[in-house]
N, CA, C and O atoms as a CHARMM CRD file, in Angstrom:
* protein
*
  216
    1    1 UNK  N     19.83100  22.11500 -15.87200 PROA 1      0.00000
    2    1 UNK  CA    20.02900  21.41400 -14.61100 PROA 1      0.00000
    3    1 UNK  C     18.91200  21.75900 -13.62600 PROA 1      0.00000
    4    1 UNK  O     18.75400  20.87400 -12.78400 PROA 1      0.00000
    5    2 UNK  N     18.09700  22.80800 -13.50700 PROA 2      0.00000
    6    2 UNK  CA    17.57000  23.39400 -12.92500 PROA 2      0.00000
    7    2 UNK  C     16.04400  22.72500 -12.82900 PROA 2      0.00000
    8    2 UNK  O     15.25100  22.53900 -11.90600 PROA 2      0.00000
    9    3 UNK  N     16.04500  22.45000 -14.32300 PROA 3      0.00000
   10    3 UNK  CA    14.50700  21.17700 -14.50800 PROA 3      0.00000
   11    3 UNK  C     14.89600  20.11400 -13.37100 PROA 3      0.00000
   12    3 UNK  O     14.20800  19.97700 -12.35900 PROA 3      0.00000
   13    4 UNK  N     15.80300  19.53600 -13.57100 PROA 4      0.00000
   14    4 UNK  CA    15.90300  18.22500 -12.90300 PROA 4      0.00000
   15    4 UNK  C     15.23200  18.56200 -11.55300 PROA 4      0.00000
   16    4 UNK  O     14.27500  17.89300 -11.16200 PROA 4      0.00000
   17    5 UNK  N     15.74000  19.61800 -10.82000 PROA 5      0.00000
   18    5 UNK  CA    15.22500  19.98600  -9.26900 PROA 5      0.00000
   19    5 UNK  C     13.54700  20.37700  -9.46800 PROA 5      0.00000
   20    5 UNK  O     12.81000  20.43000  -8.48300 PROA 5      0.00000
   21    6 UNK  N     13.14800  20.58700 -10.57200 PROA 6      0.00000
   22    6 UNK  CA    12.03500  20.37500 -10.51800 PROA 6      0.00000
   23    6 UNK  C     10.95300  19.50900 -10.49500 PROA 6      0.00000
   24    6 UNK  O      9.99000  19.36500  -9.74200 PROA 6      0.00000
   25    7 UNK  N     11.36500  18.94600 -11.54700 PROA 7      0.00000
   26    7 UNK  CA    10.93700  17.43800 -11.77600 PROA 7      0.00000
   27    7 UNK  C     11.36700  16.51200 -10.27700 PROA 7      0.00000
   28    7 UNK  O     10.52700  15.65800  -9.99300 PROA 7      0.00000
   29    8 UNK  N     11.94800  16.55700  -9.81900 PROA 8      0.00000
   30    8 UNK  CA    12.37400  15.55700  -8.40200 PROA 8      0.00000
   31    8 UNK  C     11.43500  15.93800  -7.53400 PROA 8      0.00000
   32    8 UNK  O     10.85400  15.17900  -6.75800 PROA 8      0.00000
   33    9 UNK  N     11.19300  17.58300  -7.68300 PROA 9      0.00000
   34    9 UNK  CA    10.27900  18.32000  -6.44100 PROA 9      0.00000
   35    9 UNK  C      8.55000  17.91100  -6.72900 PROA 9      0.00000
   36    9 UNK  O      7.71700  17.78600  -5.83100 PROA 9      0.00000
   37   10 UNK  N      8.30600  17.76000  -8.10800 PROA 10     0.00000
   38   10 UNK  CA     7.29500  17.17300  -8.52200 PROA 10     0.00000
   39   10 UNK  C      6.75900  15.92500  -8.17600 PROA 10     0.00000
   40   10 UNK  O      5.63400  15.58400  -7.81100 PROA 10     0.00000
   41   11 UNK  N      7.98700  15.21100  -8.40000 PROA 11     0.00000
   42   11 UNK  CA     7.97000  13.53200  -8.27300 PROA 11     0.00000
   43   11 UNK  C      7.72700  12.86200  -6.84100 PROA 11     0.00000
   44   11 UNK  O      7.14700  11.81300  -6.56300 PROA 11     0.00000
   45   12 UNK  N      8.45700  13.95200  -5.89200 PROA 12     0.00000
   46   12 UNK  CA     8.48500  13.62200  -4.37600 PROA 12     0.00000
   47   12 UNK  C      6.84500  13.48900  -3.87100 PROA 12     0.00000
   48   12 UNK  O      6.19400  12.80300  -3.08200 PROA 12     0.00000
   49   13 UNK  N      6.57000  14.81500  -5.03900 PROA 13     0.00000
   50   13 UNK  CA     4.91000  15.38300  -4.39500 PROA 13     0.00000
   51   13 UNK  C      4.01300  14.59300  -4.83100 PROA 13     0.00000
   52   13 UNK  O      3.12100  14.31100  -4.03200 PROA 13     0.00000
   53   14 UNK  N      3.96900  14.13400  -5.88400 PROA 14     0.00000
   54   14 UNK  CA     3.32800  12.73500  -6.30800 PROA 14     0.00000
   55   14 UNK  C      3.33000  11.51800  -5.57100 PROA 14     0.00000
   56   14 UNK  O      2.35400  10.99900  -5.02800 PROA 14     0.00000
   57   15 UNK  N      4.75800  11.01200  -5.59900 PROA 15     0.00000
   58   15 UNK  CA     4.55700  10.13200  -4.56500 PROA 15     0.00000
   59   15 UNK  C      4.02000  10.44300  -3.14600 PROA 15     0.00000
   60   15 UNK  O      3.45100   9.45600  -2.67900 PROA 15     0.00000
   61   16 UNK  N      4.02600  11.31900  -2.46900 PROA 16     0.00000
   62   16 UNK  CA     3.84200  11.68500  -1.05600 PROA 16     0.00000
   63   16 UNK  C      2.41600  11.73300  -1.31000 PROA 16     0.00000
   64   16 UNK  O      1.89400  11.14900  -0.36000 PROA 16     0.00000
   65   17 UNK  N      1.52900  12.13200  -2.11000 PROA 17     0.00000
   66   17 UNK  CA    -0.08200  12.19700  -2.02400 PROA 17     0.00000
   67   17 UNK  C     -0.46800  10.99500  -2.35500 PROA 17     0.00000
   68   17 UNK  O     -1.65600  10.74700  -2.14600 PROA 17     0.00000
   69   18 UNK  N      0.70500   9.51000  -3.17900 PROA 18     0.00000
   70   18 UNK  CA    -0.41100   8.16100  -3.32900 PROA 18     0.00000
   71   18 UNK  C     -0.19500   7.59800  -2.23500 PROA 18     0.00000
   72   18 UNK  O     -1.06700   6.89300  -1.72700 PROA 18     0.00000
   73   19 UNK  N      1.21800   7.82600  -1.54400 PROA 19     0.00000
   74   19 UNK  CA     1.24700   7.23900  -0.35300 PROA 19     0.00000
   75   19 UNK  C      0.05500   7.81000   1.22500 PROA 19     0.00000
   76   19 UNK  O     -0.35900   7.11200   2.15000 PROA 19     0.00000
   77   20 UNK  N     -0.13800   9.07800   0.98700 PROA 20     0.00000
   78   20 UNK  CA    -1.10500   9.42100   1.57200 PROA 20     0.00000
   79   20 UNK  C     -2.65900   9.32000   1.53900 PROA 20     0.00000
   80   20 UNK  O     -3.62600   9.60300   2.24600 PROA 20     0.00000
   81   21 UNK  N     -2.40300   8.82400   0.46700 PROA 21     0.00000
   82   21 UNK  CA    -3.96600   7.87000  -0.43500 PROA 21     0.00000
   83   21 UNK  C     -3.62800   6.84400   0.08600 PROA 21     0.00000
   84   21 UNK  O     -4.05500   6.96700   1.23400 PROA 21     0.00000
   85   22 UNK  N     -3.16300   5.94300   0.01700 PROA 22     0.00000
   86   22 UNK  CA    -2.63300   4.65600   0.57400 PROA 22     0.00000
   87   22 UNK  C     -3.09700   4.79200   2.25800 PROA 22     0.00000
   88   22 UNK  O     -4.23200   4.42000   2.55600 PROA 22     0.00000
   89   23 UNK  N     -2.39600   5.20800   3.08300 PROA 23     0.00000
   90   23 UNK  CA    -2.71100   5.29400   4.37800 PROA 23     0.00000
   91   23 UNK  C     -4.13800   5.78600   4.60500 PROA 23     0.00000
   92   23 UNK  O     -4.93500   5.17800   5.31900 PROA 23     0.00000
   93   24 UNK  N     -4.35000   6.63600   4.12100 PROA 24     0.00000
   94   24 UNK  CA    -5.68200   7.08300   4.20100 PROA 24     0.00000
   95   24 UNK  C     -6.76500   5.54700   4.10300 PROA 24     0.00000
   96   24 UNK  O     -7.45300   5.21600   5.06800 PROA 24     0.00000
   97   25 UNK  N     -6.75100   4.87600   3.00400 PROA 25     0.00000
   98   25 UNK  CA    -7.44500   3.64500   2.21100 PROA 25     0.00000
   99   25 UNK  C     -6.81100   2.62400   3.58200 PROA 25     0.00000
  100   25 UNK  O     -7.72200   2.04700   4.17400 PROA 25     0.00000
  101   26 UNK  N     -5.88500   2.44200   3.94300 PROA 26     0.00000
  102   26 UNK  CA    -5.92300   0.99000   5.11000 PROA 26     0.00000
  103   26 UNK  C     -6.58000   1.59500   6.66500 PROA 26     0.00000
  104   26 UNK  O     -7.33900   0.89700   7.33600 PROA 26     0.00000
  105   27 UNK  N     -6.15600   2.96800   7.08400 PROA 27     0.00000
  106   27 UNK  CA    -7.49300   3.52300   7.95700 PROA 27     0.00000
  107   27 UNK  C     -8.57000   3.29900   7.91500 PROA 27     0.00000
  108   27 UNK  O     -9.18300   2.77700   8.84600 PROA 27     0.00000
  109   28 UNK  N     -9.09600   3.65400   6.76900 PROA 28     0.00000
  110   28 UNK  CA   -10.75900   3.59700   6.44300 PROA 28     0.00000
  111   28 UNK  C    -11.02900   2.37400   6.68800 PROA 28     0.00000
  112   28 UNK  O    -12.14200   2.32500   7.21200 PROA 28     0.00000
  113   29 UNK  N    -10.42400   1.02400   6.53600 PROA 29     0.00000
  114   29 UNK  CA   -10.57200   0.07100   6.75100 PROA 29     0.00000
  115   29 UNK  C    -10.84000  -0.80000   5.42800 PROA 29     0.00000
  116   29 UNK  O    -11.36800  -1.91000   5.47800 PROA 29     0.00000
  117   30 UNK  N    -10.38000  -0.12300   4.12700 PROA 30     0.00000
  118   30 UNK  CA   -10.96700  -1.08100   2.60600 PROA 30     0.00000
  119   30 UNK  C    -10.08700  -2.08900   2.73300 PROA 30     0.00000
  120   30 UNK  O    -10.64300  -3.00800   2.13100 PROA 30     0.00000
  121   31 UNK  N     -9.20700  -2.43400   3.08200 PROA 31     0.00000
  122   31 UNK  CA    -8.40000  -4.04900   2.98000 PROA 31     0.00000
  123   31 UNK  C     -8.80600  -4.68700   4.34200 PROA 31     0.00000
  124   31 UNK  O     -7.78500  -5.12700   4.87000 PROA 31     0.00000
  125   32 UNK  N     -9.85200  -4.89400   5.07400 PROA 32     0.00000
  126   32 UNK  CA   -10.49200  -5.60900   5.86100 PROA 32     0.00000
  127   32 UNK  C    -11.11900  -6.58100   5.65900 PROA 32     0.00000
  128   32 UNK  O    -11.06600  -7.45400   6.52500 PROA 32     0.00000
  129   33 UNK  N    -11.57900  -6.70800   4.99000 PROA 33     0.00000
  130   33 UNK  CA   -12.28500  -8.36500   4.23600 PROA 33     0.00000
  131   33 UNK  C    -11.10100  -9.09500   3.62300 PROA 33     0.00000
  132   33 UNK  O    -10.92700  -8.76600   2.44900 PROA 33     0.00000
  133   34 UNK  N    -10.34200  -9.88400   4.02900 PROA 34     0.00000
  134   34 UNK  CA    -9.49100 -11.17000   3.61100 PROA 34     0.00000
  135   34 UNK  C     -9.75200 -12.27900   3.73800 PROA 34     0.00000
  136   34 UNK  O     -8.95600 -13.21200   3.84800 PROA 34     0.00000
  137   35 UNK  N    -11.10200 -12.32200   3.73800 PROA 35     0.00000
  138   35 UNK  CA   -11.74100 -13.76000   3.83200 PROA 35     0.00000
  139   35 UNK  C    -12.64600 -14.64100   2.91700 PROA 35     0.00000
  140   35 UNK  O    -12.56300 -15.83200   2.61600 PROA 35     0.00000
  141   36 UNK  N    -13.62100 -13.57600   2.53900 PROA 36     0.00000
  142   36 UNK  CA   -14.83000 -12.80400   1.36400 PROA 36     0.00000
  143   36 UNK  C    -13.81900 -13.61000  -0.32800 PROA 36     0.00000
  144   36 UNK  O    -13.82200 -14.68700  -0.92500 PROA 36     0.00000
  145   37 UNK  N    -13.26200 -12.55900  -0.42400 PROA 37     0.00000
  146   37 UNK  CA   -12.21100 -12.49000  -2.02800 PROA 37     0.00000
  147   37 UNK  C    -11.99200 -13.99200  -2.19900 PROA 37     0.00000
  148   37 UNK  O    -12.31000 -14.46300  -3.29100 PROA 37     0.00000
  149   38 UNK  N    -11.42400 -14.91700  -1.14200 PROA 38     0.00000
  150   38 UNK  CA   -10.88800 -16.48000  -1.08100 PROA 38     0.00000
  151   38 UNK  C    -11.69100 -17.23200  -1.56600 PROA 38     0.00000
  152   38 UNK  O    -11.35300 -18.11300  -2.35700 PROA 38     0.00000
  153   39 UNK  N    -13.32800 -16.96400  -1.06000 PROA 39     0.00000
  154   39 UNK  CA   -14.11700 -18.14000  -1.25500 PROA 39     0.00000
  155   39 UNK  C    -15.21600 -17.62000  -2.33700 PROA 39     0.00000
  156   39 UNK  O    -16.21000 -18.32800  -2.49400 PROA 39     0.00000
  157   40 UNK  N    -15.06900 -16.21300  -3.22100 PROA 40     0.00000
  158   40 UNK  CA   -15.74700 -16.15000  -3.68000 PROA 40     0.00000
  159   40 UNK  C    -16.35100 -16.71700  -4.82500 PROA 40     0.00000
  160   40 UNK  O    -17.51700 -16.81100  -5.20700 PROA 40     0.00000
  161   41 UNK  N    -15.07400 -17.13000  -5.34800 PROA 41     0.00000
  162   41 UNK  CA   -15.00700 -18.12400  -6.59000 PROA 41     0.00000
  163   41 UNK  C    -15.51400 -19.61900  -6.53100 PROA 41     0.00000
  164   41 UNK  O    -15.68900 -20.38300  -7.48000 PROA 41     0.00000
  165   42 UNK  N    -15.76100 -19.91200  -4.81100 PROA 42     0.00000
  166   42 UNK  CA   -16.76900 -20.95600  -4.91500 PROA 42     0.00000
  167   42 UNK  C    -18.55600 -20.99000  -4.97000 PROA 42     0.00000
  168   42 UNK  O    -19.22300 -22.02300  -5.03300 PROA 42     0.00000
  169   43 UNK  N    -19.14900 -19.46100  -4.92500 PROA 43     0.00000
  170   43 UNK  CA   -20.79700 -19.56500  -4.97500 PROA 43     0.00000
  171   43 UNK  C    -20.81500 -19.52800  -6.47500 PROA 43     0.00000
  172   43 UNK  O    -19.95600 -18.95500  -7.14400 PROA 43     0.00000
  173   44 UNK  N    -22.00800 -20.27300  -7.03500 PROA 44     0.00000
  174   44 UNK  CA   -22.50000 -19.74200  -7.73700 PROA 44     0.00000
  175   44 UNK  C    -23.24800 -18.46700  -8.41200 PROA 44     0.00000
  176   44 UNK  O    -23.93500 -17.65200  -7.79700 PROA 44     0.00000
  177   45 UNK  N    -22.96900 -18.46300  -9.82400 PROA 45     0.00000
  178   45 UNK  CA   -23.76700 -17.21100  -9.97900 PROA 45     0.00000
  179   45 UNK  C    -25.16600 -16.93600 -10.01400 PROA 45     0.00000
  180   45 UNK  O    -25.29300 -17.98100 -10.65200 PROA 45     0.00000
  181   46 UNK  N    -26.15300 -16.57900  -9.94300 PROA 46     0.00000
  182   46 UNK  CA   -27.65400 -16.65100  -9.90400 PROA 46     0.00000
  183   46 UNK  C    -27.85500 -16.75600 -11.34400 PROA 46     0.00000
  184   46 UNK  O    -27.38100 -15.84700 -12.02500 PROA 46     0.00000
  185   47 UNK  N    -28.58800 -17.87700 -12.03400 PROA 47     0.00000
  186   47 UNK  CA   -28.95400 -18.09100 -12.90100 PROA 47     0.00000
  187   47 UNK  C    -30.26900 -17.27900 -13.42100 PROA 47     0.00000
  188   47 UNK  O    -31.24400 -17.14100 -12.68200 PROA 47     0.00000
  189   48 UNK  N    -30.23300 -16.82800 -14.55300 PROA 48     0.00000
  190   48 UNK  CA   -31.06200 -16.08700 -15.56200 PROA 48     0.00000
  191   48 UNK  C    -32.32600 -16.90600 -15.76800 PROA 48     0.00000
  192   48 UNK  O    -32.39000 -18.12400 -15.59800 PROA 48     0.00000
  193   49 UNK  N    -33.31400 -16.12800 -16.14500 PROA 49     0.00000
  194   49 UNK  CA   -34.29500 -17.15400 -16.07900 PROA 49     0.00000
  195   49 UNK  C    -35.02600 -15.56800 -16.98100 PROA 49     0.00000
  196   49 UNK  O    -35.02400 -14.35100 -16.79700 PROA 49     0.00000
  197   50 UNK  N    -35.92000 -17.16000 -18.60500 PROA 50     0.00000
  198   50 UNK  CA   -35.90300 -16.37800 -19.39200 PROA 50     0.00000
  199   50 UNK  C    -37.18400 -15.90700 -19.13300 PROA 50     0.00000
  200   50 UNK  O    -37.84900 -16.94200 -19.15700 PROA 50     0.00000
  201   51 UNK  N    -37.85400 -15.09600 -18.92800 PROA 51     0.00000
  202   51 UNK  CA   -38.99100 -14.66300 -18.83300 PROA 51     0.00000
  203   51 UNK  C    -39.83900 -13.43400 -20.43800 PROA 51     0.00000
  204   51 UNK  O    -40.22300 -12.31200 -20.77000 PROA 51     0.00000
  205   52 UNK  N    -39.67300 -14.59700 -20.76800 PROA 52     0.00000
  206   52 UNK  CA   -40.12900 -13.85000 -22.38100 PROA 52     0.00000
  207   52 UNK  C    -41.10900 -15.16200 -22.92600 PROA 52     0.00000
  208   52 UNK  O    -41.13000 -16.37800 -22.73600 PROA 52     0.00000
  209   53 UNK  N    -41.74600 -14.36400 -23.55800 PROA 53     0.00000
  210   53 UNK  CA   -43.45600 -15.76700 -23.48700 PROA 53     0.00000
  211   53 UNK  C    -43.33700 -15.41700 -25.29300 PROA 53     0.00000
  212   53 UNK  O    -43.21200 -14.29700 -25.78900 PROA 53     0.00000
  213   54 UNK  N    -43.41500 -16.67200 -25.99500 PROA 54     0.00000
  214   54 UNK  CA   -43.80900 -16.82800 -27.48000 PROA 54     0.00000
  215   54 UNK  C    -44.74500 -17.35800 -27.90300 PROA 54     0.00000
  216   54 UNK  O    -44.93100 -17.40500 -29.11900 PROA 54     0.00000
């Protein structure tokens, strides 16, 4: 029975450091561009260009 209180005390601490990763990451400001991601799928990609001579 005694695992279990461990494992819970573990589990709490895990979660409490991604959630503190989490807050940390929307501070910094990385989910600030919601505009960018929408339209990116409309530029093209820069086309290759073969530069090899035969």
């Amino acid at each position: 029975m005694s695992a279990f209180f461990i494992l819970i005390g573990i589990s709490i601490l895990v979660a409490g450091s991604f959630l503190a990763a989490f807050l940390w990451s929307v501070k910094s400001g990385q989910y600030d561009d919601d505009y960018t991601p929408s339209i990116r799928m409309l530029f093209d990609d820069a086309k290759k260009t073969d530069t090899t001579t035969k």
